[in-house]
Steps between C-alpha positions, in 0.01 A plus 500: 500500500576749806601340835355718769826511807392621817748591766471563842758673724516506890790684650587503855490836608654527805414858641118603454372806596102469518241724694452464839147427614355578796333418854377129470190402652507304847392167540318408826569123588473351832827225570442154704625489907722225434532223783839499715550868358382830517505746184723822575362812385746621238812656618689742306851384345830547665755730405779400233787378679890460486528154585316156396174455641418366811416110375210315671511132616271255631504329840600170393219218553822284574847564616606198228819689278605281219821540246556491104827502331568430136831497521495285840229324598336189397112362501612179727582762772273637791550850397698616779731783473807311494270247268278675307265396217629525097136620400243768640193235407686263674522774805101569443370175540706394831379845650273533738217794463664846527868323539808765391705328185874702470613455123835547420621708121458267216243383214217295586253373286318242696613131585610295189436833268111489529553878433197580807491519850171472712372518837173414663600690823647812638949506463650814563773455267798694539796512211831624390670393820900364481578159558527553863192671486603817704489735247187599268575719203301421204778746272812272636369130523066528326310200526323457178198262402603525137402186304643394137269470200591098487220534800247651298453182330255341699498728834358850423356626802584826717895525617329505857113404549319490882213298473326542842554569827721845507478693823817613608696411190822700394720566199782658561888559298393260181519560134223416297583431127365355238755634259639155446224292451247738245588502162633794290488529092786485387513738195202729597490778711886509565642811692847604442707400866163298652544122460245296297210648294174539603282284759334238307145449610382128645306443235826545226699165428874565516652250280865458701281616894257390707174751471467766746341420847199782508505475922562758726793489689338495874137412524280460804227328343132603534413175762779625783361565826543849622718656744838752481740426216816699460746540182803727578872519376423303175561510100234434283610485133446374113141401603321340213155549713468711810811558717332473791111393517293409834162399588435636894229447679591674855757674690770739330714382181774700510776594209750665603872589383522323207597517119275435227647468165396393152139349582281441278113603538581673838736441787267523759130401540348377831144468544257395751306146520322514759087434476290768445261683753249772554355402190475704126679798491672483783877404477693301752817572593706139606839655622762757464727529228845703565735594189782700628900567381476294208719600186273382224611559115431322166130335514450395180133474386348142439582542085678625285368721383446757788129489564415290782620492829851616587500651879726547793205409780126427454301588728207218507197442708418401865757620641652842628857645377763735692778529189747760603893624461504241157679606162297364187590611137560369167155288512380446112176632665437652858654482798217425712152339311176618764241333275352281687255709680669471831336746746749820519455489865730197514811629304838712644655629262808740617875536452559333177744582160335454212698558168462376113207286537323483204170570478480751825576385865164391570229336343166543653153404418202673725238353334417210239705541162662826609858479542676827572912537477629722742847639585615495874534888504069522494517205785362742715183545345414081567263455834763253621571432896845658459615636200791710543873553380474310203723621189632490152849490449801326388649354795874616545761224555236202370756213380334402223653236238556802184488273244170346593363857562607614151263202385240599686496828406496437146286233473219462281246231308395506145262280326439479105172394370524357133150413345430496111118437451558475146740227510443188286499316843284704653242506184488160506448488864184763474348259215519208706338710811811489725655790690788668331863498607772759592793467715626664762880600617624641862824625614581703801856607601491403859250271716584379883852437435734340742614723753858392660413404877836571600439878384142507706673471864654827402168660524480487889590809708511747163269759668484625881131422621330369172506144309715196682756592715783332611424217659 
């Protein structure tokens, strides 16, 4: 009796070299006038610069300013400065629509550890202040929404959801992470210096944790109500979903100076949800996306084993993109996905640093079931708007945690196949007309493990006039 073992090997490679291909095609689409707005022919990038970006705000739809301590402040209070709130829920639902909320350094994980925070109306929500709140530094004092895994009992929602009205909402100097409250394996997929094993999917059943959350870690949700939307200064990390993942049905979303870290699936996708017009074939365009000086490393593809999803921004339909002066690398597949069919006419491309990504720095489909890989040195040959100073290199001076790069780098999935048709089980199956059995066994080396937060806010201000600045 001869057992038949398959095996199947899939290495992450980290530097491909592939052919370049050529001029692609143009796509002639005609974008919706939107009300209140007018669309801006494209404009071509800005030079890299020294110092951070210029940071956009909204006028303020009230001149309401509210205060959050941890440390301080208490729910019973009126959220004045000198008596500020304990919780930023608590700060959300007294707020009036576009009201300014100060946070000052500390944990939060939502009133009586719901491990969520929601709001049904524009905040511009402003973190890592001091405890007098005249200093912001998100290095010296951060303000993190970092809920425990205790929450992931019976709250597993996104660390920050907006569930409506969003026009003139900011983020701004807050840590994102959901390195806390996922769960990680605790003998599998262990890298030497990198604490806890590999992420553990939502589906998996930790017998001493509380299963992973699979929710992004900011979500606009498909139903909000359109208008501007701006994300700047912020850390993004150990996403078990999306980092960062928006429905936007008008104005300009804009991400800007930020860190992205250890996402999983991608850790940035923003797409448009507005209503259709002009009818078949013609695509409409809802607003402008722009995705400029973010540092964005580590996107870890959907699972493990390597093959789907796994991108540092995807660009998505109905709406129009300006991504410039970013640094994306070390994505388990692309840097940038185009496969979505979005007319060419709406993406700027320009400025960026691409390095170690995968499977090329851009995935691209022109047409149905086509998918071409390209690398950002034959950028030039895409009909984009702008497309123009894009490269591939290692960035110089990019503080990267060594021990979780060393992972990375070596990382890799194998699966074993064990089937013997000739088995006396598997005989007796066949007689009795039922499928036969083999079993299958998976291990990979390294799979969206935790990245230390801590070592993330070093990432700001690495490289004069690409990825996030200091703030």
């Amino acid at each position: 009796m001869k057992a038949i073992r398959i095996t199947t090997i899939s290495i992450l490679i980290i530097w491909l070299t592939m052919p370049a291909f050529s001029q692609i095609p143009r796509v002639r689409d005609v974008r919706q006038q939107l009300p209140q707005r007018q669309t801006e022919e494209a404009k071509p990038r800005e030079e890299a610069e020294s110092k951070a970006p210029s940071q956009t705000e909204e006028s303020p739809a009230t001149s309401q300013v509210l205060y959050v301590s941890m440390e301080k402040g208490s729910n019973r209070n009126d959220g004045s400065k000198n008596a500020p709130f304990k919780n930023i829920d608590k700060a959300i639902n007294e707020a009036q629509p576009g009201a300014r909320i100060n946070i000052a350094g500390g944990v939060y994980f939502g009133t009586l550890n719901v491990g969520f925070i929601e709001s049904d109306k524009p905040v511009r929500l402003y973190g890592s202040y001091d405890e007098t709140f005249s200093k912001q530094d998100i290095v010296a004092h951060p303000t993190l929404i970092q809920p425990d895994n205790a929450s992931a009992r019976t709250s597993r929602r996104a660390l920050l959801r907006f569930t409506r009205d969003v026009a003139g909402t900011v983020l701004d100097h807050i840590v994102f992470d959901s390195g806390e409250r996922n769960a990680y394996h605790a003998t599998e997929g262990i890298v030497e210096g990198v604490e806890r094993g590999r992420l553990m999917m939502p589906t998996e059943n930790p017998r001493d944790q509380n299963s992973t959350v699979g929710e992004p870690l900011v979500q606009f949700v498909s139903a909000t109500t359109g208008g501007d939307v701006t994300i700047q200064n912020c850390v993004f990390i150990n996403g078990a979903s999306f980092g960062l993942q928006a429905g936007h049905r008008s104005g300009t979303f804009t991400v800007k100076n930020n860190v992205f870290v250890a996402n999983k699936m991608a850790a940035i996708e923003i797409y448009g949800t507005c209503a259709q017009t002009g009818g078949p074939g013609v695509q409409t365009s809802c607003g402008d996306v722009e995705i400029a000086y973010n540092t964005i490393i580590f996107s870890w593809s959907r699972t493990s084993d390597f093959q789907d999803m796994g991108y540092g921004i995807r660009i998505m339909t109905r709406a129009s993109y300006n991504i410039h002066n970013n640094i994306v690398g070390a994505s388990i597949l692309a840097a940038i996905d185009h496969t979505r069919f979005t007319n060419n006419d709406w993406i700027n491309l320009d400025n960026n640093i691409f390095f170690v990504n995968k499977d090329k720095d851009l995935h691209y489909s022109p047409a149905s079931n086509t998918r071409i890989r390209i690398d950002a040195k034959d950028f030039d040959d895409l009909e984009f708007a702008t497309v123009s100073g894009n490269r591939n290199e290692i960035p110089e001076g990019l503080k990267v945690c060594k021990a979780y790069l060393e992972g990375y780098l070596n990382a890799r999935y194998s699966e074993e196949v064990d089937f013997d048709r000739n088995s006396p089980a598997n005989q007796w199956r066949s007689a009795m007309g039922m499928n036969m059995q083999g079993t299958i066994s998976s291990e990979v080396t390294m799979f969206g493990n935790k990245y230390p937060w801590k070592q993330a806010l070093n990432l700001f201000g690495n490289v004069n006039g690409f990825g996030a600045q200091k703030p």
